[in-house]
N, CA, C and O atoms as a Tinker XYZ file with bonds, in Angstrom:
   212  protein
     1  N      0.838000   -1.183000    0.000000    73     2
     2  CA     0.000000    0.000000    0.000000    64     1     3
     3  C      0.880000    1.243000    0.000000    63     2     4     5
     4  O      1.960000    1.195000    0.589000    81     3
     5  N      0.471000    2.405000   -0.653000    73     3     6
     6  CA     1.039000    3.759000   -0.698000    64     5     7
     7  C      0.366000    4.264000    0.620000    63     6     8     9
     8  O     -0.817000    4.203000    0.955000    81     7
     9  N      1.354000    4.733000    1.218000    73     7    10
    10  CA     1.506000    5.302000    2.841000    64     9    11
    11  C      1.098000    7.186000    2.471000    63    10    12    13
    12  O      1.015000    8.060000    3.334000    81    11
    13  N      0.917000    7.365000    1.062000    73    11    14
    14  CA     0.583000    8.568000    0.366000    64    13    15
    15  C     -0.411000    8.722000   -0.319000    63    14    16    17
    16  O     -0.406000    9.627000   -1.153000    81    15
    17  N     -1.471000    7.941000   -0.177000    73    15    18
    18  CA    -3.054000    7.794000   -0.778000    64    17    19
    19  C     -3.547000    7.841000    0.303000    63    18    20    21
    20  O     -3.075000    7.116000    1.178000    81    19
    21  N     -4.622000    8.681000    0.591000    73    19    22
    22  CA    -5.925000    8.854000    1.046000    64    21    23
    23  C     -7.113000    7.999000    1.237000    63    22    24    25
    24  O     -8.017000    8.808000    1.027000    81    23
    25  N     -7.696000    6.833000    1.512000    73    23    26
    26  CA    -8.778000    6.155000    1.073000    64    25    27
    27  C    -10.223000    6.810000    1.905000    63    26    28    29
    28  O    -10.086000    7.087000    3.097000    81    27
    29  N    -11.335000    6.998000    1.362000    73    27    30
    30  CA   -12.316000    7.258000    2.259000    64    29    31
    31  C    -13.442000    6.111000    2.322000    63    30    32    33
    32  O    -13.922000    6.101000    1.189000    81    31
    33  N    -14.020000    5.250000    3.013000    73    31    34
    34  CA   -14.789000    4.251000    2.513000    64    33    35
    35  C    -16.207000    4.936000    3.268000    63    34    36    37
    36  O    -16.323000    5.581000    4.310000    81    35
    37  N    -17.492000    4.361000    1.962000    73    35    38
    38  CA   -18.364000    5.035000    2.776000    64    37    39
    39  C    -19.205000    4.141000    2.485000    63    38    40    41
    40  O    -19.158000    3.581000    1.390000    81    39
    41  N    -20.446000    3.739000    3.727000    73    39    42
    42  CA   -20.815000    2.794000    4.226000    64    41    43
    43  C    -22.465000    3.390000    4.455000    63    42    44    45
    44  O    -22.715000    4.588000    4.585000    81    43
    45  N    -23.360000    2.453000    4.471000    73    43    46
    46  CA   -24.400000    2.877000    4.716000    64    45    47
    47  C    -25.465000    2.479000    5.611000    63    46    48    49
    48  O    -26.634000    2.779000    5.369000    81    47
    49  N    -25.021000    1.627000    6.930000    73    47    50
    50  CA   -25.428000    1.062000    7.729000    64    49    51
    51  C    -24.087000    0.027000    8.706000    63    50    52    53
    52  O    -23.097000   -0.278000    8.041000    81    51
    53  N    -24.114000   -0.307000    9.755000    73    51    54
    54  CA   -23.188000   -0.825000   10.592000    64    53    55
    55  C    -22.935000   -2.236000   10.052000    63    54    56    57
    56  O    -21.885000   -2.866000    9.925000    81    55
    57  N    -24.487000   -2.615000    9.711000    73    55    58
    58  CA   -23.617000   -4.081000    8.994000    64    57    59
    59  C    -22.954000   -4.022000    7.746000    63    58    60    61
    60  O    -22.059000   -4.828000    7.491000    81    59
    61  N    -23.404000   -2.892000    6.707000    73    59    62
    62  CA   -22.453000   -3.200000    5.453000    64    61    63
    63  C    -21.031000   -2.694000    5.826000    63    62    64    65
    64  O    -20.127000   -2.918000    5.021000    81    63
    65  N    -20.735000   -1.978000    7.070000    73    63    66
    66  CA   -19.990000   -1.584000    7.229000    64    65    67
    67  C    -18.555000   -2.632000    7.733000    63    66    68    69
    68  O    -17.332000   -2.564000    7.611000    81    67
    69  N    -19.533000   -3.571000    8.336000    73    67    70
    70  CA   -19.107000   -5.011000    8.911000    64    69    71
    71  C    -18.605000   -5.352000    7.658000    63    70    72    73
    72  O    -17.458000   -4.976000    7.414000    81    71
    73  N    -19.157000   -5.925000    6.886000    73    71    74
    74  CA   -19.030000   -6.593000    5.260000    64    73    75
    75  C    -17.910000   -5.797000    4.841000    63    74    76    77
    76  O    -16.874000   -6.405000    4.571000    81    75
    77  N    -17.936000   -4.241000    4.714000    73    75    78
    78  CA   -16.909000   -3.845000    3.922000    64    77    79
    79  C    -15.264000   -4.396000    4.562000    63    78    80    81
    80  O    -14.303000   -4.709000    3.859000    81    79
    81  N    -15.318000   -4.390000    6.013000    73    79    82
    82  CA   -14.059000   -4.648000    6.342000    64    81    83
    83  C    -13.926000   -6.324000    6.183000    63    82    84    85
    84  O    -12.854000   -6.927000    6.126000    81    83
    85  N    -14.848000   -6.742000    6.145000    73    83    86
    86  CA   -14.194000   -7.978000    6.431000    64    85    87
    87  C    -13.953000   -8.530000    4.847000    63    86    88    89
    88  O    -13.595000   -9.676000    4.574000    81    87
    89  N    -14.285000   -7.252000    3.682000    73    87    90
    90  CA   -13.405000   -7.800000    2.624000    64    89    91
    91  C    -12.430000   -6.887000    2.456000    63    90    92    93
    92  O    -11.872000   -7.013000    1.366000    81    91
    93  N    -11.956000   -5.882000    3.231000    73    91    94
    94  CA   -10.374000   -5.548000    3.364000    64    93    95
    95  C     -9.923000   -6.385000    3.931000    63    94    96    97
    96  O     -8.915000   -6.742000    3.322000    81    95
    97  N    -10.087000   -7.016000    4.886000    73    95    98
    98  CA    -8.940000   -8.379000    5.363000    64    97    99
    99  C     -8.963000   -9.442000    4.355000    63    98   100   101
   100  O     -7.853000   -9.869000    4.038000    81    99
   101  N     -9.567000   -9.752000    4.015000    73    99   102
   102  CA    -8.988000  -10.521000    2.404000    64   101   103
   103  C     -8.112000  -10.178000    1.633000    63   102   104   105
   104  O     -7.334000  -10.991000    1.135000    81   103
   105  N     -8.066000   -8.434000    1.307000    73   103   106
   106  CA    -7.258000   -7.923000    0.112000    64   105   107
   107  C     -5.793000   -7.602000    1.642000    63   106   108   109
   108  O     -4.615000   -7.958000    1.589000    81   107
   109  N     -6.186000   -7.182000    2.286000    73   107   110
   110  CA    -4.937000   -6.822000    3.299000    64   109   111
   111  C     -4.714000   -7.245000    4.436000    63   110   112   113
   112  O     -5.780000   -7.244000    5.051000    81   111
   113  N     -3.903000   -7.605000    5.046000    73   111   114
   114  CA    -3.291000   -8.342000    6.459000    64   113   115
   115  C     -4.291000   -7.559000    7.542000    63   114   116   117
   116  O     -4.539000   -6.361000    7.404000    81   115
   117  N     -4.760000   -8.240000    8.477000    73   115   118
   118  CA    -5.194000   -7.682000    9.312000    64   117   119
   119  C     -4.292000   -6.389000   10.122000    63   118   120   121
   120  O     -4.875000   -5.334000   10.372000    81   119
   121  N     -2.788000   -6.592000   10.508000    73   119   122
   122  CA    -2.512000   -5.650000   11.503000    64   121   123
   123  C     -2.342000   -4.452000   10.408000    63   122   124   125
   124  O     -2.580000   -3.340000   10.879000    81   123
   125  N     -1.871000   -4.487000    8.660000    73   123   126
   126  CA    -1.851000   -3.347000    8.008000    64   125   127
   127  C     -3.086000   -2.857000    8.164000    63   126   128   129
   128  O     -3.149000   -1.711000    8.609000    81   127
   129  N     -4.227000   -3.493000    7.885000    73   127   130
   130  CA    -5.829000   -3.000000    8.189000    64   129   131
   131  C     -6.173000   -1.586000    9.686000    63   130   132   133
   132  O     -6.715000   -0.482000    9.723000    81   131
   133  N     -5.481000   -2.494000   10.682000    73   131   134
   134  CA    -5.769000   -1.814000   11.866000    64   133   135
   135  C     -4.855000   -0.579000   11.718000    63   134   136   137
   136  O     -5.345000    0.547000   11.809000    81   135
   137  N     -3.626000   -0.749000   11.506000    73   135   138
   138  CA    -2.309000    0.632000   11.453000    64   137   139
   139  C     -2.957000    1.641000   10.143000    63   138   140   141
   140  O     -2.631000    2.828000   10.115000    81   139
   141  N     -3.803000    1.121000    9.177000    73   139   142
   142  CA    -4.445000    2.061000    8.099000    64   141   143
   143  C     -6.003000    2.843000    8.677000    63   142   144   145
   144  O     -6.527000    3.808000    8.121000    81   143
   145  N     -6.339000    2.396000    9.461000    73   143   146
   146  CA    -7.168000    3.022000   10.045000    64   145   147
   147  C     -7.511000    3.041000   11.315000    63   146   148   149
   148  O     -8.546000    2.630000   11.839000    81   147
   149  N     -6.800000    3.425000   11.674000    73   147   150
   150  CA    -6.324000    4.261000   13.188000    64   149   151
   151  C     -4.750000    4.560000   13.684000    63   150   152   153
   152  O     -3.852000    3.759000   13.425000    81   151
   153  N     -4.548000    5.633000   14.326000    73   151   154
   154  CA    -3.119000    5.965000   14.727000    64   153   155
   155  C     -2.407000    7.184000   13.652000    63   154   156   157
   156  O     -2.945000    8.000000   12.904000    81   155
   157  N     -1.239000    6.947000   13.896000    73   155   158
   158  CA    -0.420000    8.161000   13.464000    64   157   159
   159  C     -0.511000    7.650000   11.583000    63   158   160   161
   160  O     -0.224000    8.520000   10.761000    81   159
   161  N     -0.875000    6.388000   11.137000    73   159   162
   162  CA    -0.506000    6.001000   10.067000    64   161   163
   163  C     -1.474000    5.736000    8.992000    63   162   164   165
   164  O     -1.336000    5.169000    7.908000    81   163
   165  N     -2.648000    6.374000    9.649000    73   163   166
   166  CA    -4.413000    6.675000    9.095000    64   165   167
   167  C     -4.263000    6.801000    7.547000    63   166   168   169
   168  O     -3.560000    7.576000    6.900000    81   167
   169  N     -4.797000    6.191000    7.289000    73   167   170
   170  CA    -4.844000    6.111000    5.431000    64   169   171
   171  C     -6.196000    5.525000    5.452000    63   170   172   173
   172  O     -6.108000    4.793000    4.466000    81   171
   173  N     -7.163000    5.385000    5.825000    73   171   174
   174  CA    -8.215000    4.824000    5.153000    64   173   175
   175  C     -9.087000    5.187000    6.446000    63   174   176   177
   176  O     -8.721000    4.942000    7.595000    81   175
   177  N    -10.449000    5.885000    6.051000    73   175   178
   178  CA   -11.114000    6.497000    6.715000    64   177   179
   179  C    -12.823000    5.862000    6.509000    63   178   180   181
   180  O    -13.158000    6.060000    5.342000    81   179
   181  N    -13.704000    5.323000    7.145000    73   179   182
   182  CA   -14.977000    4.984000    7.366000    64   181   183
   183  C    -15.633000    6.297000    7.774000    63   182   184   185
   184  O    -15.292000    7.108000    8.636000    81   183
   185  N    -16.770000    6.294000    6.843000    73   183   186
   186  CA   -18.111000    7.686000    6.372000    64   185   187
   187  C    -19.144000    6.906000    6.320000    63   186   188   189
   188  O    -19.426000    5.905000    5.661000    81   187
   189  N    -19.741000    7.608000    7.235000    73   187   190
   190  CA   -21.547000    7.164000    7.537000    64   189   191
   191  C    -22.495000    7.739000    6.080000    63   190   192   193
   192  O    -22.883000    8.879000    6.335000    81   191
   193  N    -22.842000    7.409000    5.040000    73   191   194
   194  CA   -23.343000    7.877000    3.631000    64   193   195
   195  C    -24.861000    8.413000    4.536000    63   194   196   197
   196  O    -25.743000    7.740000    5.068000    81   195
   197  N    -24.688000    9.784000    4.426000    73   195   198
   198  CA   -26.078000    9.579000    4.222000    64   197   199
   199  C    -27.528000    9.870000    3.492000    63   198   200   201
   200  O    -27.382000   10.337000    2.363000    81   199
   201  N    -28.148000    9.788000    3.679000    73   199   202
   202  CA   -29.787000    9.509000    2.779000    64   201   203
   203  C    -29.629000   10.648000    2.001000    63   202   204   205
   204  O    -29.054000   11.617000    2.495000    81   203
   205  N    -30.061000   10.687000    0.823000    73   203   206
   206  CA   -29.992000   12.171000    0.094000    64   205   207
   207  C    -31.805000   12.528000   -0.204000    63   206   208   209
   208  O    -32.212000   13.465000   -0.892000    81   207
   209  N    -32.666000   11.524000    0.505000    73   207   210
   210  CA   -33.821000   12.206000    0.056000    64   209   211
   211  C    -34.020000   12.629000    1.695000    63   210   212
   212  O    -34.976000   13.321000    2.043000    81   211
């Protein structure tokens, strides 16, 4: 992973939110997962989407 990309993931309820991570641990190691979103080394950020009507 580039330690210089930004990711924002945006989610639209707690369980898809569940789902989305648990197919980043497929594509990425769990402890890179945890050090990418949270701490000094934050690269990938979870957004509550919400309703546009």
């Amino acid at each position: 992973m580039n330690d210089n990309v930004s990711t924002t993931i945006f989610y639209h309820n707690k369980e898809n939110m569940g789902k989305q991570i648990t197919n980043l641990v497929k594509v990425v190691e769990v402890n890179e997962l945890i050090g990418r979103t949270g701490g000094s080394t934050r690269t990938i950020k979870f957004k509550l989407q919400k309703n546009l009507v």
